[in-house]
C-alpha positions as CSV (number, residue, x, y, z in Angstrom):
1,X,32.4,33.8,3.3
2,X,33.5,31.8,6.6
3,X,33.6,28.5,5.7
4,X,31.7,26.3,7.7
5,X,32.7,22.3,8.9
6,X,29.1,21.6,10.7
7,X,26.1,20.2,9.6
8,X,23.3,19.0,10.6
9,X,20.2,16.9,10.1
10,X,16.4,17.5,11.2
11,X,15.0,15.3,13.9
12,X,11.8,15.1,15.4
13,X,10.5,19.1,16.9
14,X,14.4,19.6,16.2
15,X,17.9,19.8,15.0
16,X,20.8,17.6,15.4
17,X,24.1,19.8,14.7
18,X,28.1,17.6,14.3
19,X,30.9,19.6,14.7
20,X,34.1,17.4,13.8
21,X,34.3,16.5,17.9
22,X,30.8,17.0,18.7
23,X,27.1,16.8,18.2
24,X,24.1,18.7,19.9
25,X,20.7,17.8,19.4
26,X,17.7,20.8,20.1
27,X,14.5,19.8,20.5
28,X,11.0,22.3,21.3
29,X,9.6,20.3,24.3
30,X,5.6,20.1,23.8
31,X,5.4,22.7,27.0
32,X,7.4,24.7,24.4
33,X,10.6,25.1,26.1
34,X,13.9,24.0,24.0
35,X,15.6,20.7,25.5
36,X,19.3,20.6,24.3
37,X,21.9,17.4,24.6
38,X,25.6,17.4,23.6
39,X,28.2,14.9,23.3
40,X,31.5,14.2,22.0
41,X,32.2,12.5,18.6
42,X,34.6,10.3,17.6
43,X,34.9,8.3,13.9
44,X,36.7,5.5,13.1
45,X,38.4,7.7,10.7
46,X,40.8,8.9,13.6
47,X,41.5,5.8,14.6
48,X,43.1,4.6,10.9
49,X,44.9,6.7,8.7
50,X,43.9,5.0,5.9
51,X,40.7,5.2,6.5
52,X,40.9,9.4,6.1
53,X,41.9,8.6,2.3
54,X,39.7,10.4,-0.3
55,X,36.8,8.2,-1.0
56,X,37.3,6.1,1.6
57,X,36.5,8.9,4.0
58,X,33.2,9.0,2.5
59,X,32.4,5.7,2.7
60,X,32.9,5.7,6.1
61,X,31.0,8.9,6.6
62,X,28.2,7.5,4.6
63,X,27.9,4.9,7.0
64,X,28.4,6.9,10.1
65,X,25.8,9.2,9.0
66,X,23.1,6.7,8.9
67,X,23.8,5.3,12.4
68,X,23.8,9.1,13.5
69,X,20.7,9.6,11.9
70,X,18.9,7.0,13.6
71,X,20.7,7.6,17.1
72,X,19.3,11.1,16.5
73,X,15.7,9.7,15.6
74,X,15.9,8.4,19.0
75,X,17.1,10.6,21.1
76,X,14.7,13.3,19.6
77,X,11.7,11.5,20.8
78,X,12.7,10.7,23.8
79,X,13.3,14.5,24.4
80,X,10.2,15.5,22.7
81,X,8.6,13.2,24.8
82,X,6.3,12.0,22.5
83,X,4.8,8.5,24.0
84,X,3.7,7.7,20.2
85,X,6.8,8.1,18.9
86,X,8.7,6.4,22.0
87,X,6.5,3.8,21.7
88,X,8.4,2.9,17.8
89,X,11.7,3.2,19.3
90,X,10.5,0.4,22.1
91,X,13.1,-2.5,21.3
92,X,10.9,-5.6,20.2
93,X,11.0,-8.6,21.4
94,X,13.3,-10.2,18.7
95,X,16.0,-7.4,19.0
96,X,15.6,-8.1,23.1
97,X,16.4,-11.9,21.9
98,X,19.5,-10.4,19.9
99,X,20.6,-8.5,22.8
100,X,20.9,-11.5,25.2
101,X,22.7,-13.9,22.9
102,X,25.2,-11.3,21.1
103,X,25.9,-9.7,24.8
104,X,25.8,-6.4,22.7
105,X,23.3,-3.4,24.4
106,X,19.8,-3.7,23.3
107,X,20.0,0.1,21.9
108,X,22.8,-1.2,19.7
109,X,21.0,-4.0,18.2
110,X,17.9,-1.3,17.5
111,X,20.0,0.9,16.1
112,X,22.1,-2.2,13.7
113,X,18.0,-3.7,12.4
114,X,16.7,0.0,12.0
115,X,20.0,0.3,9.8
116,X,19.4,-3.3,8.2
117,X,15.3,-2.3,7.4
118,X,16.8,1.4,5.9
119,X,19.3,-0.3,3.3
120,X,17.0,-3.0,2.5
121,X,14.4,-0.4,1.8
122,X,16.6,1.9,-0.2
123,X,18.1,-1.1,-2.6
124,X,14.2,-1.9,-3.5
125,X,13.3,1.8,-3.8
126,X,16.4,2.7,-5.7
127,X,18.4,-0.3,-7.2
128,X,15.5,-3.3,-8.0
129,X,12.5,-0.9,-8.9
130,X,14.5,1.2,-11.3
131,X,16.8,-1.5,-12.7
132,X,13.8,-3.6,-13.5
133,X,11.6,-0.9,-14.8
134,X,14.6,-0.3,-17.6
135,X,14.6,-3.9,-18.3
136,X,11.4,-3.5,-20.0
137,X,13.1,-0.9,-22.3
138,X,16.1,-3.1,-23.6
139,X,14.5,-4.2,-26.6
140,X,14.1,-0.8,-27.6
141,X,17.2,0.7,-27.0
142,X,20.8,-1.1,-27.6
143,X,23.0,1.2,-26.4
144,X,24.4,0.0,-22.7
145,X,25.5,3.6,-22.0
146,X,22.0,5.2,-22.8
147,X,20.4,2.3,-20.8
148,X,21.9,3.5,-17.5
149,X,21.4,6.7,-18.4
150,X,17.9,5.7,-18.5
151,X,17.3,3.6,-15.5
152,X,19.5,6.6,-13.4
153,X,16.3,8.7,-14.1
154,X,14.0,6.6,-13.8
155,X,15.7,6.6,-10.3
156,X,15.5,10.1,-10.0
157,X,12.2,9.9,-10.9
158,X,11.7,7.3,-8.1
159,X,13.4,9.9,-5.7
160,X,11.8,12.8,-6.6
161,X,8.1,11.3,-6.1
162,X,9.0,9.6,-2.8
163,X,9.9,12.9,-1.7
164,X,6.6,14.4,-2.7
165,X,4.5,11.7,-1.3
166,X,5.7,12.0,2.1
167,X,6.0,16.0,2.3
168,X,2.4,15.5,2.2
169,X,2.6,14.3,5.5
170,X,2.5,17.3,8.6
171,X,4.7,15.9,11.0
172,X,7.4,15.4,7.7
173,X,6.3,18.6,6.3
174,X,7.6,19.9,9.8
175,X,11.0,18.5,9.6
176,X,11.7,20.0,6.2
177,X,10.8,23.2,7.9
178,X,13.5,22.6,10.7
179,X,15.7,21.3,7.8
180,X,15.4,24.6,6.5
181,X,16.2,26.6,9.4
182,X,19.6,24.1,9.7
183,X,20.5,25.4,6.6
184,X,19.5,29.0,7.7
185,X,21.9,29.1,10.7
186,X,24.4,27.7,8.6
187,X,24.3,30.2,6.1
188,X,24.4,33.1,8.7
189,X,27.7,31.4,10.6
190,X,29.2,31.6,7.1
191,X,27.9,34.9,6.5
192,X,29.9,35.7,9.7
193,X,27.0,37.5,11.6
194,X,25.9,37.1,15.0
195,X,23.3,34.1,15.1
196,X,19.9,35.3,15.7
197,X,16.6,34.6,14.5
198,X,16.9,38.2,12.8
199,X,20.0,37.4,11.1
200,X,19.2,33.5,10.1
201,X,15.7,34.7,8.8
202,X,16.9,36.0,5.4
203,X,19.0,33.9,4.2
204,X,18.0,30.9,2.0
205,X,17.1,27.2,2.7
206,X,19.4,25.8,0.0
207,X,22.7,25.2,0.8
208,X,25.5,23.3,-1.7
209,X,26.8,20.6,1.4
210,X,22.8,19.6,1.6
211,X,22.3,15.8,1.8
212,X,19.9,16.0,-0.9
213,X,22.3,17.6,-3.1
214,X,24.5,14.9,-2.2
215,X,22.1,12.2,-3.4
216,X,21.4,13.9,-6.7
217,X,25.4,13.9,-7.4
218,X,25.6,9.9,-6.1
219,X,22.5,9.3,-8.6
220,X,24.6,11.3,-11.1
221,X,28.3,9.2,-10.5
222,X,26.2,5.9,-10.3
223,X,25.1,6.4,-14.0
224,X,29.1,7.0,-15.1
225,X,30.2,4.2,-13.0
226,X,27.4,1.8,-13.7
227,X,27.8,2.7,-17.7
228,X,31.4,1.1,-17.3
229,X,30.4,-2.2,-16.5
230,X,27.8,-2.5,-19.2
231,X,24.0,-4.2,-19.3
232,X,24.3,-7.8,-17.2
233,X,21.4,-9.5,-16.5
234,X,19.3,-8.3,-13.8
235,X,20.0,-9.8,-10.7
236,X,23.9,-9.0,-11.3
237,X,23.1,-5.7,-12.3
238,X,21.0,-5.7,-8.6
239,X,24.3,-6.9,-6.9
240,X,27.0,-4.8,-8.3
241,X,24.9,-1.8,-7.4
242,X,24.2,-3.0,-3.9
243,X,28.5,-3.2,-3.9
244,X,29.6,-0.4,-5.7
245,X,27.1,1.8,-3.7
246,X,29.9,2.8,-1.1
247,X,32.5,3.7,-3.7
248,X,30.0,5.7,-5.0
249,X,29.1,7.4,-1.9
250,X,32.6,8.2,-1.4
251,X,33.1,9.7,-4.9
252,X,30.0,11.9,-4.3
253,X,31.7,12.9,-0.9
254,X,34.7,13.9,-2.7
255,X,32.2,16.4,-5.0
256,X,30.3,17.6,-2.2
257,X,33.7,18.4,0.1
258,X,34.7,20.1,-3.1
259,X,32.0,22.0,-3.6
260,X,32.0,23.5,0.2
261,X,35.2,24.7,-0.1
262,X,35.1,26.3,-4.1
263,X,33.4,29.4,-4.9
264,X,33.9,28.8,-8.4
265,X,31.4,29.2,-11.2
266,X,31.8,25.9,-12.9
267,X,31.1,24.3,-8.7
268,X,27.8,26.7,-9.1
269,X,26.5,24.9,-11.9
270,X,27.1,21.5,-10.6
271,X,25.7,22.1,-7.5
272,X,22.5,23.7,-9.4
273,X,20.5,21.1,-9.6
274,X,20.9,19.9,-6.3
275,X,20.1,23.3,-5.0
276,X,16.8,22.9,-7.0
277,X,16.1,19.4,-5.7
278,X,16.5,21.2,-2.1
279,X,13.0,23.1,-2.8
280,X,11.4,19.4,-1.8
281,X,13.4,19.3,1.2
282,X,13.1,21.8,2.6
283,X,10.6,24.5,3.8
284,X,10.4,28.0,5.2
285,X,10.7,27.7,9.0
286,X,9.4,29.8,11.7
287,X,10.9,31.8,13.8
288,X,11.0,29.4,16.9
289,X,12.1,26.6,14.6
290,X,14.9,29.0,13.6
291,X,15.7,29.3,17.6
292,X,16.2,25.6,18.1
293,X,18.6,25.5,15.6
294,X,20.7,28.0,16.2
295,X,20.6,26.3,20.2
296,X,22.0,23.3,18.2
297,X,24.6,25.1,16.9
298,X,25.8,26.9,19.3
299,X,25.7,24.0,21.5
300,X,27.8,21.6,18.9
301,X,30.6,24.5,18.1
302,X,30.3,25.4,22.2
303,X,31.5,21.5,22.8
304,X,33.8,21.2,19.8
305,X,36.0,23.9,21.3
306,X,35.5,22.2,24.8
307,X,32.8,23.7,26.7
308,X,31.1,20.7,27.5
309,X,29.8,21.9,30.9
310,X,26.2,22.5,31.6
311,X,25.3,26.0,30.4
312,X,22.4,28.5,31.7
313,X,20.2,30.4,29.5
314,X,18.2,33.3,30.4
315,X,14.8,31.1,29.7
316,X,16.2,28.3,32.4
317,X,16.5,25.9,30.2
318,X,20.1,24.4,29.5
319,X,22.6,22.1,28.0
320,X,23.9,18.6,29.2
321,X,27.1,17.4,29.3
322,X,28.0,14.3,27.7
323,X,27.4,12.1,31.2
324,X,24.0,13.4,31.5
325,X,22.9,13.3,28.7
């Protein structure tokens, strides 16, 4: 197969797709026309050639990826033009306080607290709730090895609920569905067939380079790394989590680069489980779904090569440069 350096994230009635220069956002407009935006990407990465290093790579990435995340979160509202929705990404009045005595634009400092409020919520989710849950089993079991083990599922376990609970809710319930028909299009660019809705319809929703699957593997290399430094007590068992939490991010972004590029058995049954853990994730989309993301596509690989001037399509709608956008 073609292999394939773009991926994407569902947003709001949409998909964001990054090419390595570029990233395209399609959202289905409540009139039910498809709104598309594109702009050029840079990472730091580019700017340092140390930073490009294995592992350090993907701790930059994993911190890119959040602020594009949120940016996207954004942006997807506002095209959506849902005033519920805009109303949450409204900067409050202690991030307008921020803004005036940093001199840094207010959409910045949203964008640096939404990041702040996502880690913080994460490290109790994933680091204190598990690592103090397994405290209660230490009497039990002496072994410092099987007592990371242990809290790394109970972690999983933590993960794998929280996914549950919210897939319960419609409008999340609709972005696993457009996170299914990212991975769709994906699949049919590497199958090498033209991208239609025909084409992107049969293939599968799981894909090995899936951001769950890469949170299953950093779950994974946390419980090898972690089972190094033994059983402290709690609270430095809380911080050398919350610091070895980018070198672990970077190892599992070693794994999942690896596994995008190997077609090799013993890849296949690593990735497995992630793949399974993509069932949560992700849902069968519709056939309009499917259209915005292949838009998204199209219109991140369009810019990446250059094309970043406005673009007609046969149902009038089209896409924006980078200036208006």
């Amino acid at each position: 197969m073609k292999k394939c350096n773009v991926g994407g994230q569902a947003v709001l009635e949409g998909v964001m797709m990054k090419a390595p220069d570029c990233i395209a956002i399609a959202v289905r407009r409540g009139d039910g026309t498809i709104e598309v935006v594109k702009e050029k990407s840079t990472s730091i990465k580019d700017r340092h050639k140390i930073l490009g290093l294995p592992v350090i790579r993907g701790m930059i990435t994993f911190f890119e990826t959040m602020v594009i995340g949120i940016k996207t979160l954004m942006t997807s509202a506002e095209l959506y033009g849902d005033e519920e929705e805009l109303e949450e990404y409204q900067p409050s009045k202690f991030e307008n306080f921020l803004s005036d005595k940093t001199g840094k634009d207010v959409e910045d400092v949203m964008i640096g607290t939404a990041l702040v409020f996502a880690l913080l919520f994460a490290i109790l989710l994933f680091v204190i709730i598990p690592t103090t849950v397994a405290s209660f089993l230490r009497q039990r079991i002496e072994s410092d090895v099987l007592m990371n083990v242990v809290e790394g599922l109970i972690r999983l376990a933590v993960f794998i609920i929280y996914i549950i609970s919210i897939s319960k809710i419609e409008d999340i319930r609709r972005v696993f569905e457009y996170h299914g028909a990212e991975h769709k299009t994906i699949h049919c660019y590497e199958h090498e067939e033209e991208l239609t809705v025909e084409n992107a319809r049969k293939y599968t929703t799981l894909h090995p380079r899936c951001g769950t699957a890469f949170l299953l593997i950093v779950m994974v290399v946390s419980i090898v790394v972690f089972s190094f430094l033994g059983w402290q007590g709690i609270w430095m068992r809380i911080l050398t989590r919350m610091l070895l939490l980018p070198v672990i991010s970077g190892i599992a972004y070693e794994i999942i680069k690896w596994a995008g590029k190997s077609d090799s058995k013993f890849m296949e049954i690593i990735m497995f489980p992630g793949l399974m853990l993509q069932k949560l994730t992700t849902k069968e989309p519709d056939d309009e779904q499917l259209e915005v993301a292949i838009e998204a596509f199209l219109a991140a690989t369009k810019c990446d090569e250059g094309e970043i001037d406005n673009v007609e399509h046969s149902d009038g709608y089209h896409l924006q440069s980078p200036t208006e956008a």
